[in-house]
N, C-alpha and C positions, 0 to 999 in steps of 0.2 A: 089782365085783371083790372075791370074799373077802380080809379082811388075812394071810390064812397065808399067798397066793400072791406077794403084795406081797414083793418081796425089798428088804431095808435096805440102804443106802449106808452104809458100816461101814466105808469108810477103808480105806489101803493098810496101815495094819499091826493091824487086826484082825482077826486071824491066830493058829493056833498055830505055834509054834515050838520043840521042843525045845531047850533052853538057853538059849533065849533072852526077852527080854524086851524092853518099851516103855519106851521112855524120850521126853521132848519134848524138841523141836528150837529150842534157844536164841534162832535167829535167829528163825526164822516160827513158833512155838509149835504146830507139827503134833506129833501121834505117828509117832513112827518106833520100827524095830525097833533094838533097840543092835549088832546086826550090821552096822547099812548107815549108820552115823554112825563119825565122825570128832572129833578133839577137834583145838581149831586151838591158836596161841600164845599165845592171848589168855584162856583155859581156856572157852572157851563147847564144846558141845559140840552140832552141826551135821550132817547128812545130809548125805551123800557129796558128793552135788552144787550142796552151799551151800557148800562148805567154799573158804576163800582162805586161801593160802599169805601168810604177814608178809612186808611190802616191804622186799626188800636194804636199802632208805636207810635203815630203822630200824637196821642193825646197825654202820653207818660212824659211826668213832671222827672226830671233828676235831684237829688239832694244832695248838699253838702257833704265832702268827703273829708270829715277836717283828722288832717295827719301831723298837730303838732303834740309834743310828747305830754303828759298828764303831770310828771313831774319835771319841772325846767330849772337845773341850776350852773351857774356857771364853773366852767373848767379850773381845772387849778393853774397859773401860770407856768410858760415855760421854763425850765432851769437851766442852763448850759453849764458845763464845767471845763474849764480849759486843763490841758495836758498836763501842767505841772500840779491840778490839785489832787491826781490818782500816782500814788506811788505803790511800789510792787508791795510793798505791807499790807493793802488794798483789799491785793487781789486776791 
């Protein structure tokens, strides 16, 4: 088989396109046309059908968890008693 008639595998965007142009696809390093990409949050920039949307949890703020008590007062000092101030009358 002569090579003229041999036709090449040239990929989905070797193509013309007026105004447009090739760009690679961040994720999977193909060529794509800059018509049929997408830029995500992340700045990569993705064909239409790689493209994912940033997870809502990235966007949730946390608040303050404040766990000190509402009333604060201090303890009463410790008392110790030594042996000889409990006698059996006491008890």
């Amino acid at each position: 088989m002569p090579a003229r008639n041999m036709k090449k595998n040239r990929g989905r965007a070797n193509f013309y396109k007026h105004g447009d142009n090739n760009i690679i696809d961040d994720r999977t390093g193909f060529k794509i046309k800059a018509s049929s990409s997408r830029k995500e949050w992340n700045g990569f920039v993705v064909a239409g059908n790689q493209w994912e949307a940033r997870q809502p949890q990235d966007l949730l703020r946390g608040f303050p968890d404040r766990q000190a008590a509402a009333i604060n007062r201090p303890g009463n000092p410790d008392t110790f008693i030594e042996i000889t101030d409990v006698t059996a009358d006491d008890l």
